[in-house]
N, CA, C and O atoms as a GROMACS GRO file, in nm:
protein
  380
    1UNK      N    1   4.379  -2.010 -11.884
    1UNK     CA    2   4.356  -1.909 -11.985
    1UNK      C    3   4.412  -1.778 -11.933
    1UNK      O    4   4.420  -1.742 -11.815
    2UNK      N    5   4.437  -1.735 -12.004
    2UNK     CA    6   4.570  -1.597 -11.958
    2UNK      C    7   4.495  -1.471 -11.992
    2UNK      O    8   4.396  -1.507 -12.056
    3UNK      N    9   4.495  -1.329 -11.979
    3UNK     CA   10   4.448  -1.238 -11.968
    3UNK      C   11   4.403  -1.224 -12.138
    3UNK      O   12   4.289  -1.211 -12.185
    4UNK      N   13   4.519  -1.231 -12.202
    4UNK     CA   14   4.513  -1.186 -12.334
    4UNK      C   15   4.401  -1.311 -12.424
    4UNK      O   16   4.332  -1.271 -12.517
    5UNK      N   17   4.398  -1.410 -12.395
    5UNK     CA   18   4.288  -1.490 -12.401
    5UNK      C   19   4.181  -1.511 -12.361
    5UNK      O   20   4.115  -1.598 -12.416
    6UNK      N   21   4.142  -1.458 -12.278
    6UNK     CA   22   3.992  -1.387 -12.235
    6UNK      C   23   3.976  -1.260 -12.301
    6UNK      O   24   3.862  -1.241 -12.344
    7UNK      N   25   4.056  -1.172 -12.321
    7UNK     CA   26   4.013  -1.052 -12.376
    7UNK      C   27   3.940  -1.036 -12.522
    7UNK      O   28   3.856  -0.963 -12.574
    8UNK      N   29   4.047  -1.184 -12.567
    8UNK     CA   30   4.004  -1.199 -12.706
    8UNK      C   31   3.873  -1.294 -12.713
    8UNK      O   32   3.850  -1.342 -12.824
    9UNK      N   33   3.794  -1.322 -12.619
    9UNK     CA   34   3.701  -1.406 -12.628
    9UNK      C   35   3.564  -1.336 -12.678
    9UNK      O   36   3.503  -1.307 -12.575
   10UNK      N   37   3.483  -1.295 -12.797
   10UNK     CA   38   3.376  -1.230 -12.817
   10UNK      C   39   3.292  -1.261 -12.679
   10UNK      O   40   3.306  -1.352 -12.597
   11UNK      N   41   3.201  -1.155 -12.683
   11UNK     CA   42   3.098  -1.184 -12.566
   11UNK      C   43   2.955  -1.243 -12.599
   11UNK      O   44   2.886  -1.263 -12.699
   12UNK      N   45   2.949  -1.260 -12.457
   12UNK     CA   46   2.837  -1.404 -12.482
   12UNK      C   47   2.705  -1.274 -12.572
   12UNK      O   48   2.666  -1.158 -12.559
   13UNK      N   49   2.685  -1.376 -12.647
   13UNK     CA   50   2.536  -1.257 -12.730
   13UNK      C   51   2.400  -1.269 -12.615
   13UNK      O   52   2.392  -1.328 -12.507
   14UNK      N   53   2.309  -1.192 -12.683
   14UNK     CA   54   2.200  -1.153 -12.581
   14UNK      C   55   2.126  -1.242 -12.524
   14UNK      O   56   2.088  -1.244 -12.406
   15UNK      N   57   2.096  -1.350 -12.647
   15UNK     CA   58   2.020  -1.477 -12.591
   15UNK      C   59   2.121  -1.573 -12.541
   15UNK      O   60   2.075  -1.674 -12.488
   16UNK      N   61   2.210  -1.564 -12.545
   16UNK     CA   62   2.328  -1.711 -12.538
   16UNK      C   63   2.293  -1.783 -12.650
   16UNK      O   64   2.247  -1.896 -12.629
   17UNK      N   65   2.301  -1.749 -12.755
   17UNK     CA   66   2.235  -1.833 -12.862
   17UNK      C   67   2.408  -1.761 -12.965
   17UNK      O   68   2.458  -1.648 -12.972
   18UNK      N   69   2.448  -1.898 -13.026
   18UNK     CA   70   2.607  -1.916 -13.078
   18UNK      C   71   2.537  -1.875 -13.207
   18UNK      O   72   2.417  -1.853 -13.223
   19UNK      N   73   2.648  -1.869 -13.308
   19UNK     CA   74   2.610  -1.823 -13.438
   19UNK      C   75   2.562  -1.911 -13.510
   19UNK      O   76   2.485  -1.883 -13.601
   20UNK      N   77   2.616  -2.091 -13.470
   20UNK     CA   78   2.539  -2.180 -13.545
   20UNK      C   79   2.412  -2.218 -13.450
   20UNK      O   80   2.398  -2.334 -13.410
   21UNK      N   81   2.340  -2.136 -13.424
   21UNK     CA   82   2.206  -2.126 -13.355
   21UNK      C   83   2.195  -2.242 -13.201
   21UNK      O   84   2.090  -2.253 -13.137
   22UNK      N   85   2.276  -2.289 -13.178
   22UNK     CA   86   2.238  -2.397 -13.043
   22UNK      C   87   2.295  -2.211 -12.924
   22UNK      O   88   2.348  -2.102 -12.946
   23UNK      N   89   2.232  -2.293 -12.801
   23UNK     CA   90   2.249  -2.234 -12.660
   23UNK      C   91   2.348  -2.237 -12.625
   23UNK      O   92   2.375  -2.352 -12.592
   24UNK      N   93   2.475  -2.132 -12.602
   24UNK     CA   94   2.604  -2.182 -12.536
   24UNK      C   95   2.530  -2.217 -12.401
   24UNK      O   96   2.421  -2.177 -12.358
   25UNK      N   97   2.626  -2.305 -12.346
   25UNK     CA   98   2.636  -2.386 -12.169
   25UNK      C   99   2.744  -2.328 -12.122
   25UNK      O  100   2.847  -2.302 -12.183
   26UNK      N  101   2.708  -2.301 -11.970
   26UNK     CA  102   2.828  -2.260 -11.869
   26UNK      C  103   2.909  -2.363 -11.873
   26UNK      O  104   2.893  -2.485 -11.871
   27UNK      N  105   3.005  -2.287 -11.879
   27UNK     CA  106   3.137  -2.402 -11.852
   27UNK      C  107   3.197  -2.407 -11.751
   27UNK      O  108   3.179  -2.519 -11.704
   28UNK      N  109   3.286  -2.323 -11.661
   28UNK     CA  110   3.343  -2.237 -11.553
   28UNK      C  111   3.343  -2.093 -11.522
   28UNK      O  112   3.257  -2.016 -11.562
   29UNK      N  113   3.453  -2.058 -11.440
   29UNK     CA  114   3.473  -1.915 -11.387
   29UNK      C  115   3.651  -1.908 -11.419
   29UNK      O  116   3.748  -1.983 -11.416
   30UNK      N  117   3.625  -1.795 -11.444
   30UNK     CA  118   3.794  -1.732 -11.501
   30UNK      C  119   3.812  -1.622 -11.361
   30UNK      O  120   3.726  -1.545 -11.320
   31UNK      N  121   3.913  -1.638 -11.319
   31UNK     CA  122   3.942  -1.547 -11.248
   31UNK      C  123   4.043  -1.435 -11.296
   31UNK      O  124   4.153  -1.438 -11.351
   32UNK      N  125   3.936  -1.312 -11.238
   32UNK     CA  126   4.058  -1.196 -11.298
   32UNK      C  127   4.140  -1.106 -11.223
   32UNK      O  128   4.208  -1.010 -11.257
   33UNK      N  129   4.114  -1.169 -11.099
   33UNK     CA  130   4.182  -1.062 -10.980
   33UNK      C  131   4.102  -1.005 -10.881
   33UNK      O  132   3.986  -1.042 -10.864
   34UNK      N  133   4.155  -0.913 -10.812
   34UNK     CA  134   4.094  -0.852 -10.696
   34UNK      C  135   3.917  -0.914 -10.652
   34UNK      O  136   3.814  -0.849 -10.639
   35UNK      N  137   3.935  -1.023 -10.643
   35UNK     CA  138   3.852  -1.081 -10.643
   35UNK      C  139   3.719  -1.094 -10.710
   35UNK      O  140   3.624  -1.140 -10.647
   36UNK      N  141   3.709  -1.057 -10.835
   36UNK     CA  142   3.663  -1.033 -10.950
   36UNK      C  143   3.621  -1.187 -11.054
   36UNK      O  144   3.714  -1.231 -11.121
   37UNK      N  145   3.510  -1.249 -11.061
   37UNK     CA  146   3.636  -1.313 -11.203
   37UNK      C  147   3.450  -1.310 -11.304
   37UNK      O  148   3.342  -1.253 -11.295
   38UNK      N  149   3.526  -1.422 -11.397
   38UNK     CA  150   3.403  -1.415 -11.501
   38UNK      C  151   3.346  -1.582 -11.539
   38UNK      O  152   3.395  -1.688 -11.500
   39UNK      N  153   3.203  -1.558 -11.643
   39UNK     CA  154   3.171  -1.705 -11.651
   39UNK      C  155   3.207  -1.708 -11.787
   39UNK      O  156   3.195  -1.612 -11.864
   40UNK      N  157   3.257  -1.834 -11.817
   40UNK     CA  158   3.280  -1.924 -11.993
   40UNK      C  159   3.157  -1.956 -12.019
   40UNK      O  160   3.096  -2.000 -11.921
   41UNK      N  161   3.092  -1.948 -12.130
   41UNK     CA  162   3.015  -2.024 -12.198
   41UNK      C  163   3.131  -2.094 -12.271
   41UNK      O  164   3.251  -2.077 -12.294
   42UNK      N  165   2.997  -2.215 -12.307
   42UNK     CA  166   3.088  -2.293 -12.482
   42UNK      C  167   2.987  -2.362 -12.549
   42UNK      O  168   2.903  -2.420 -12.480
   43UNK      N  169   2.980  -2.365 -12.668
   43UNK     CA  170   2.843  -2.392 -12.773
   43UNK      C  171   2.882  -2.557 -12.790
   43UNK      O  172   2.990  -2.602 -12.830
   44UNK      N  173   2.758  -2.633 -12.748
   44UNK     CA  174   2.764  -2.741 -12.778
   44UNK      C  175   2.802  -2.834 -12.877
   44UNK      O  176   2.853  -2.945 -12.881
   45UNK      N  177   2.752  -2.738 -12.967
   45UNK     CA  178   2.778  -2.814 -13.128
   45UNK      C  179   2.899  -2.752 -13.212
   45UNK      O  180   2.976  -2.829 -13.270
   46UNK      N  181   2.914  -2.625 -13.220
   46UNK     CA  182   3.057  -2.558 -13.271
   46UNK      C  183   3.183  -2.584 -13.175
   46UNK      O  184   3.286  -2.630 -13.225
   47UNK      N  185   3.174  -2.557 -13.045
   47UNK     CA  186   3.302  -2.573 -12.984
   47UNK      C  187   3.327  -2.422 -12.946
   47UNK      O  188   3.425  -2.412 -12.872
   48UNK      N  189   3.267  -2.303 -12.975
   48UNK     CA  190   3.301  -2.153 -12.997
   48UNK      C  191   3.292  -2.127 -12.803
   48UNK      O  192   3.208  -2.166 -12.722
   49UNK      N  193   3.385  -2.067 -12.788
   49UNK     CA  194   3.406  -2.033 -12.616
   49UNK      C  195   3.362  -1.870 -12.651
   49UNK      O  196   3.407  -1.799 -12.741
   50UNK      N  197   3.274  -1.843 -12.564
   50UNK     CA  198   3.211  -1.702 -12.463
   50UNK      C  199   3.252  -1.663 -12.345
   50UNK      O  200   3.276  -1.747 -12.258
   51UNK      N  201   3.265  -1.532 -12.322
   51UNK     CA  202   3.287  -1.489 -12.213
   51UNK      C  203   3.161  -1.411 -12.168
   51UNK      O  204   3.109  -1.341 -12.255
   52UNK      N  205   3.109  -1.412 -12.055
   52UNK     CA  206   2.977  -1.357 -12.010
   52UNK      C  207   3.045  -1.186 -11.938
   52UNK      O  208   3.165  -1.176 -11.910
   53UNK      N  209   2.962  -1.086 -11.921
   53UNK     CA  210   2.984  -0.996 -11.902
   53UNK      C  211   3.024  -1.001 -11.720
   53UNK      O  212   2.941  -1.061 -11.651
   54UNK      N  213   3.155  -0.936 -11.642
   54UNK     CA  214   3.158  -0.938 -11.517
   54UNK      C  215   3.070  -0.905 -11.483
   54UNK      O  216   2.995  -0.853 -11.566
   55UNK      N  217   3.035  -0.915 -11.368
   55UNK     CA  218   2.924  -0.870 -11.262
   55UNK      C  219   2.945  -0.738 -11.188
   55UNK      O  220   3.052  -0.717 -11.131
   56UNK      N  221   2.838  -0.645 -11.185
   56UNK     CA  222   2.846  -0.536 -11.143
   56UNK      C  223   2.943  -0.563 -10.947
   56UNK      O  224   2.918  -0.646 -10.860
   57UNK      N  225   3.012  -0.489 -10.949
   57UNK     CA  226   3.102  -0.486 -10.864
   57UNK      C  227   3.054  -0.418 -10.759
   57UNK      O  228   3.040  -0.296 -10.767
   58UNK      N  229   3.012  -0.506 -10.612
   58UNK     CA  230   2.972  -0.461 -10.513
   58UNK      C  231   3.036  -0.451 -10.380
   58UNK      O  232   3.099  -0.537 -10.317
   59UNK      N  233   2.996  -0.281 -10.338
   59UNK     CA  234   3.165  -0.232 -10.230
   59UNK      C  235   3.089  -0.306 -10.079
   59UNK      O  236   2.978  -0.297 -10.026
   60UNK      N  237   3.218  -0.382 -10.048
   60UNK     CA  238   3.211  -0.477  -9.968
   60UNK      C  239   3.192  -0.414  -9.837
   60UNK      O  240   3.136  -0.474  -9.746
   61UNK      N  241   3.241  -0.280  -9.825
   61UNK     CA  242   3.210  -0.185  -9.701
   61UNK      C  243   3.060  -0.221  -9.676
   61UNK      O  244   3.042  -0.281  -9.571
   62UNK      N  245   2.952  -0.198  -9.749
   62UNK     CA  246   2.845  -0.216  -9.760
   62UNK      C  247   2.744  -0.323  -9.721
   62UNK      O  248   2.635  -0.321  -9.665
   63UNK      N  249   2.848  -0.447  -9.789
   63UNK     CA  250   2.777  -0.558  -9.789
   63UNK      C  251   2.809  -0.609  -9.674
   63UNK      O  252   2.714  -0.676  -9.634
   64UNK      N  253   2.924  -0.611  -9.576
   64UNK     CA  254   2.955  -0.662  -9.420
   64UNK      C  255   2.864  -0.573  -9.313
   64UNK      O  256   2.877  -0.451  -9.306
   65UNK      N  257   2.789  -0.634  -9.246
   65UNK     CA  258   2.752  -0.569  -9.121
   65UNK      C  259   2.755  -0.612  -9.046
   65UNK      O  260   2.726  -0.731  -9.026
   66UNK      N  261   2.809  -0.494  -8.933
   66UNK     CA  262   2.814  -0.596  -8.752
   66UNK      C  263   2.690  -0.571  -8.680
   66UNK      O  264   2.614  -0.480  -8.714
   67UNK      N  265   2.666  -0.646  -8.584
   67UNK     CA  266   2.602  -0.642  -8.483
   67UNK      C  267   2.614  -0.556  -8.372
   67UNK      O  268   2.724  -0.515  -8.336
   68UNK      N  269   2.554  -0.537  -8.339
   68UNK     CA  270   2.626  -0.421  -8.227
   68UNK      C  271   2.626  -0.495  -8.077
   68UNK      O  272   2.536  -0.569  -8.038
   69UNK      N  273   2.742  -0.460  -8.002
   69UNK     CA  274   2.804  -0.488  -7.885
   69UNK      C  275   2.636  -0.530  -7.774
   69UNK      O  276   2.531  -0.467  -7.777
   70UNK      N  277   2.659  -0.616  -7.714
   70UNK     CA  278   2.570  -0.575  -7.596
   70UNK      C  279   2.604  -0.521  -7.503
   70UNK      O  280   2.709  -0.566  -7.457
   71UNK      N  281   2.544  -0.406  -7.429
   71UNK     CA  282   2.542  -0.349  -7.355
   71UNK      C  283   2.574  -0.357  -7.197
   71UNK      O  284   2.470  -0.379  -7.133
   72UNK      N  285   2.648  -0.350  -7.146
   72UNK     CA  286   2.673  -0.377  -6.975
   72UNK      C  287   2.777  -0.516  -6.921
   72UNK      O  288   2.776  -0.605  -6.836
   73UNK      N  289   2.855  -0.472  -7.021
   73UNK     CA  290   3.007  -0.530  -7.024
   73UNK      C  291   2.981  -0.663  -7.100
   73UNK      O  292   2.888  -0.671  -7.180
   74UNK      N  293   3.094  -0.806  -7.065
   74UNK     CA  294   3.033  -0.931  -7.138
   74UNK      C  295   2.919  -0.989  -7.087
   74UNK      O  296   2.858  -0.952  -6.986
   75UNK      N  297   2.892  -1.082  -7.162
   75UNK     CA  298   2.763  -1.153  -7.164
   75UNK      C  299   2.803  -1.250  -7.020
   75UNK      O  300   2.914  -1.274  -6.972
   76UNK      N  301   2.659  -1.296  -6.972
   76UNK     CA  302   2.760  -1.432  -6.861
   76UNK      C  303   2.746  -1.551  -6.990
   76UNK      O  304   2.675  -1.572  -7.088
   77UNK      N  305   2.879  -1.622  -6.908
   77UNK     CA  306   2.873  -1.723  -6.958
   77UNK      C  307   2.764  -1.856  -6.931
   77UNK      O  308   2.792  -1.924  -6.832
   78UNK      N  309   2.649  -1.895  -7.004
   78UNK     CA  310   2.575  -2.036  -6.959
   78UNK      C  311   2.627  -2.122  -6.930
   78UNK      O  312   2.554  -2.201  -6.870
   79UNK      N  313   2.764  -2.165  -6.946
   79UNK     CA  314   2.836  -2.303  -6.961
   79UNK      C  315   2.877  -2.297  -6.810
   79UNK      O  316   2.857  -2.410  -6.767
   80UNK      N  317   2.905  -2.251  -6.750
   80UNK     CA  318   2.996  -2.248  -6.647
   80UNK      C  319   2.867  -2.179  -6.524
   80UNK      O  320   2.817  -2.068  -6.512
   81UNK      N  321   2.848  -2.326  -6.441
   81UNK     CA  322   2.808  -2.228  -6.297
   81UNK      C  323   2.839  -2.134  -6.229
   81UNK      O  324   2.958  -2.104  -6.239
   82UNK      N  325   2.787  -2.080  -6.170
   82UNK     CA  326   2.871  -1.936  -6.084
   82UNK      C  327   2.939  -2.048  -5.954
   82UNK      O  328   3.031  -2.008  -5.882
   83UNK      N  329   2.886  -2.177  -5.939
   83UNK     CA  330   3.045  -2.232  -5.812
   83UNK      C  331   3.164  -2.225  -5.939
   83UNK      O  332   3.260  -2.149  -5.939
   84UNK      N  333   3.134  -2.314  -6.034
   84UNK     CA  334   3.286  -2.370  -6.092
   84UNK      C  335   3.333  -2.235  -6.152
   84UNK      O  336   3.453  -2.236  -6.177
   85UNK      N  337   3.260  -2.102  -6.185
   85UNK     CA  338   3.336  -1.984  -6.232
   85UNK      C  339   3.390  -1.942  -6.126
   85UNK      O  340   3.507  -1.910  -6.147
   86UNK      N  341   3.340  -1.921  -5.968
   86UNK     CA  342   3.415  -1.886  -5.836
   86UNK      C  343   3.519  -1.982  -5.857
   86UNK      O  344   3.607  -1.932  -5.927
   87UNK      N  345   3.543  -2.091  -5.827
   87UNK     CA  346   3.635  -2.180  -5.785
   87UNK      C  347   3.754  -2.139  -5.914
   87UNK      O  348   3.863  -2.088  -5.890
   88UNK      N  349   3.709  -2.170  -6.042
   88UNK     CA  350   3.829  -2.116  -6.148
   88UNK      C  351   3.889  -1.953  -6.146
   88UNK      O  352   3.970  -1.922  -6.232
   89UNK      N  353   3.855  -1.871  -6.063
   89UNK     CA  354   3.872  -1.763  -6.007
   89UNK      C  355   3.922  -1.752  -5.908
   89UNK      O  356   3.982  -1.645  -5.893
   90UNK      N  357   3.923  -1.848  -5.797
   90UNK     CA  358   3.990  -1.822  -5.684
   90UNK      C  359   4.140  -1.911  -5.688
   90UNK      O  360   4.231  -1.901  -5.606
   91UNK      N  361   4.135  -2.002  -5.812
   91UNK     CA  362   4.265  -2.082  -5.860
   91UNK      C  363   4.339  -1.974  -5.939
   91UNK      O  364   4.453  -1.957  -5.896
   92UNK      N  365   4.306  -1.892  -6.047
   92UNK     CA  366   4.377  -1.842  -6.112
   92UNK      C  367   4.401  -1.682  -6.056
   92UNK      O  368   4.452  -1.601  -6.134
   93UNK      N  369   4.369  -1.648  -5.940
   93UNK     CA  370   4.393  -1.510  -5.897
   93UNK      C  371   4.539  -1.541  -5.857
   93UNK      O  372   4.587  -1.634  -5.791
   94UNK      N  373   4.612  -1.401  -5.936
   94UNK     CA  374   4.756  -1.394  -5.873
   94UNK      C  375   4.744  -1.302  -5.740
   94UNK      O  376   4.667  -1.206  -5.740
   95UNK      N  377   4.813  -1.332  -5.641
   95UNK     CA  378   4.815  -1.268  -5.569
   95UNK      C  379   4.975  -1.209  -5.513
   95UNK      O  380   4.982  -1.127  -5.421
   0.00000   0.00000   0.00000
């Protein structure tokens, strides 16, 4: 479905309720870009396709959060004993 065919799609009414009175059903997601997209209704008994209103658009700055660093350089590693971390240390030192 292409831009100009979603645009022309009336919007889904308040109840999801079609003009010949049944419940439109979700159908899919339309994508509209920038990572954006929308949901189809479609009325069981007419066939009439809806477009549901996008979703309020939330700034992603916001929604990612880091963890913060631990403190006092890297972590040790558990996996590795302090012999086999010496020994892989005294193999890979250039000298």
């Amino acid at each position: 479905m292409g831009p100009a065919e979603l645009a022309a799609l009336p919007q889904l009414p308040r109840l999801g309720r079609c003009r010949c009175g049944q419940t439109a059903r979700r159908s899919h997601l339309e994508y509209l870009g920038r990572g954006q997209s929308v949901a189809i209704h479609l009325c069981p008994g007419c066939g009439q396709a809806y477009r549901a209103a996008p979703p309020a658009r939330e700034d992603r700055a916001q929604k990612r959060s880091r963890k913060p660093l631990p403190d006092g350089g890297h972590p040790e590693n558990p996996v590795l004993d302090p012999d086999l971390a010496a020994r892989i240390r005294e193999l890979t030192r250039s000298d």
